[in-house]
C-alpha positions in Angstrom: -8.8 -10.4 -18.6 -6.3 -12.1 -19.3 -5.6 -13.2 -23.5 -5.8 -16.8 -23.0 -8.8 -15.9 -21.5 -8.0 -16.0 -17.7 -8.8 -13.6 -15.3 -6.7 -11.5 -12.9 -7.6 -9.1 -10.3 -5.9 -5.9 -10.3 -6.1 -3.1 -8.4 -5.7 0.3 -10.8 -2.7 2.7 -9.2 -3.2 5.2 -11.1 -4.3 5.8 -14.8 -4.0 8.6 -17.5 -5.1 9.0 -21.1 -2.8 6.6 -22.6 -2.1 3.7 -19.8 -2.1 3.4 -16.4 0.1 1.2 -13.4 -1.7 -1.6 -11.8 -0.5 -3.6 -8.9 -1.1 -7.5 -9.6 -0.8 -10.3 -7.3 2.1 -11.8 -9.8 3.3 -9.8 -12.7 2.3 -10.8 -16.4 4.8 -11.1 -19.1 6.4 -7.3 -20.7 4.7 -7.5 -23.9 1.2 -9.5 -23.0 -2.0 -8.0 -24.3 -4.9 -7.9 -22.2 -8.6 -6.4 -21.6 -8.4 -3.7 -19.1 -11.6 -2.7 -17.2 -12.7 -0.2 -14.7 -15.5 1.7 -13.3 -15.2 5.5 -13.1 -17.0 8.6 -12.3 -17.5 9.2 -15.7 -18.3 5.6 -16.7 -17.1 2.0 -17.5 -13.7 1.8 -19.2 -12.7 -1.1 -21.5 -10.3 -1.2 -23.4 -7.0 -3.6 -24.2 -3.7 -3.1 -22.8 -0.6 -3.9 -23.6 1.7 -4.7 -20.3 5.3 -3.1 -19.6 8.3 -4.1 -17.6 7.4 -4.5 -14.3 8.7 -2.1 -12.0 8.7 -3.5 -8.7 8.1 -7.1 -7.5 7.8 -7.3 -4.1 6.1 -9.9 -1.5 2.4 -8.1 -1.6 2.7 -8.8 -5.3 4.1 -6.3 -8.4 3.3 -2.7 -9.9 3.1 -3.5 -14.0 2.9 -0.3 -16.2 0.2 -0.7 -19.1 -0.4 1.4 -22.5 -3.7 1.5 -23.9 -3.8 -0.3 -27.4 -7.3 -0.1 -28.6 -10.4 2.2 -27.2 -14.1 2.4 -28.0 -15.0 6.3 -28.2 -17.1 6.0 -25.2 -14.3 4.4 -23.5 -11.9 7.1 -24.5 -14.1 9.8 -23.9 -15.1 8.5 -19.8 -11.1 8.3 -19.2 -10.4 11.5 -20.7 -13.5 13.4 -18.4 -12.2 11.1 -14.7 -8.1 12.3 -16.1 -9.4 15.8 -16.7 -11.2 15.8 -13.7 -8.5 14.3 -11.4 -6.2 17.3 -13.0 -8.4 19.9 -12.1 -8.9 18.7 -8.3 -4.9 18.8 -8.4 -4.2 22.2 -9.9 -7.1 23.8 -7.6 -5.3 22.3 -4.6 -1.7 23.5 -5.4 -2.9 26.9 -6.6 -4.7 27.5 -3.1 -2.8 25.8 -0.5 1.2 27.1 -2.4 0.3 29.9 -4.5 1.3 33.3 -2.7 1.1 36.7 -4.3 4.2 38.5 -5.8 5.1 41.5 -3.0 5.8 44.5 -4.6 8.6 46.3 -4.1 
């Protein structure tokens, strides 16, 4: 949500312990503060956001980096469990599809 109350649909690109890029239909303004909300695994997050530079505009809308400003404990604690999570899936996957054994010599 918007701070002058408005609402605008996002869709969440990816998201870590401290912010997140979304892609928006239109960018917001570097420097806006807004109420950021998403369902995860772990729970709802809600928390407010403040917006960053865009970094791409293009014709199926823009990708807008955000920092997280302010976060409940539950909040905090659901995106720190779907991160953690995420991170494990990842290092499982590199370790046994790329990880081969030193030979010995």
């Amino acid at each position: 949500m918007l701070e002058d109350g408005k609402r605008a649909k996002a869709k969440l690109q990816t998201i870590s312990v401290t912010g997140g890029l979304l892609r928006l239909a239109k960018s917001l303004s570097q420097g806006d503060f807004v109420e950021v909300a998403f369902q995860t695994q772990s729970g709802p997050v809600r928390g407010m956001a403040e917006m960053l530079t865009p970094v791409r505009a293009a014709t199926d809308g823009a990708l807008q980096p955000f920092r997280f400003v302010a976060l409940g404990d539950d909040d905090h604690r659901a995106l720190r469990m779907v991160v953690d999570s995420a991170a494990d899936r990842s290092f499982q996957g590199i370790r046994s599809s790329q990880w081969t054994a030193p030979k010995s010599v």
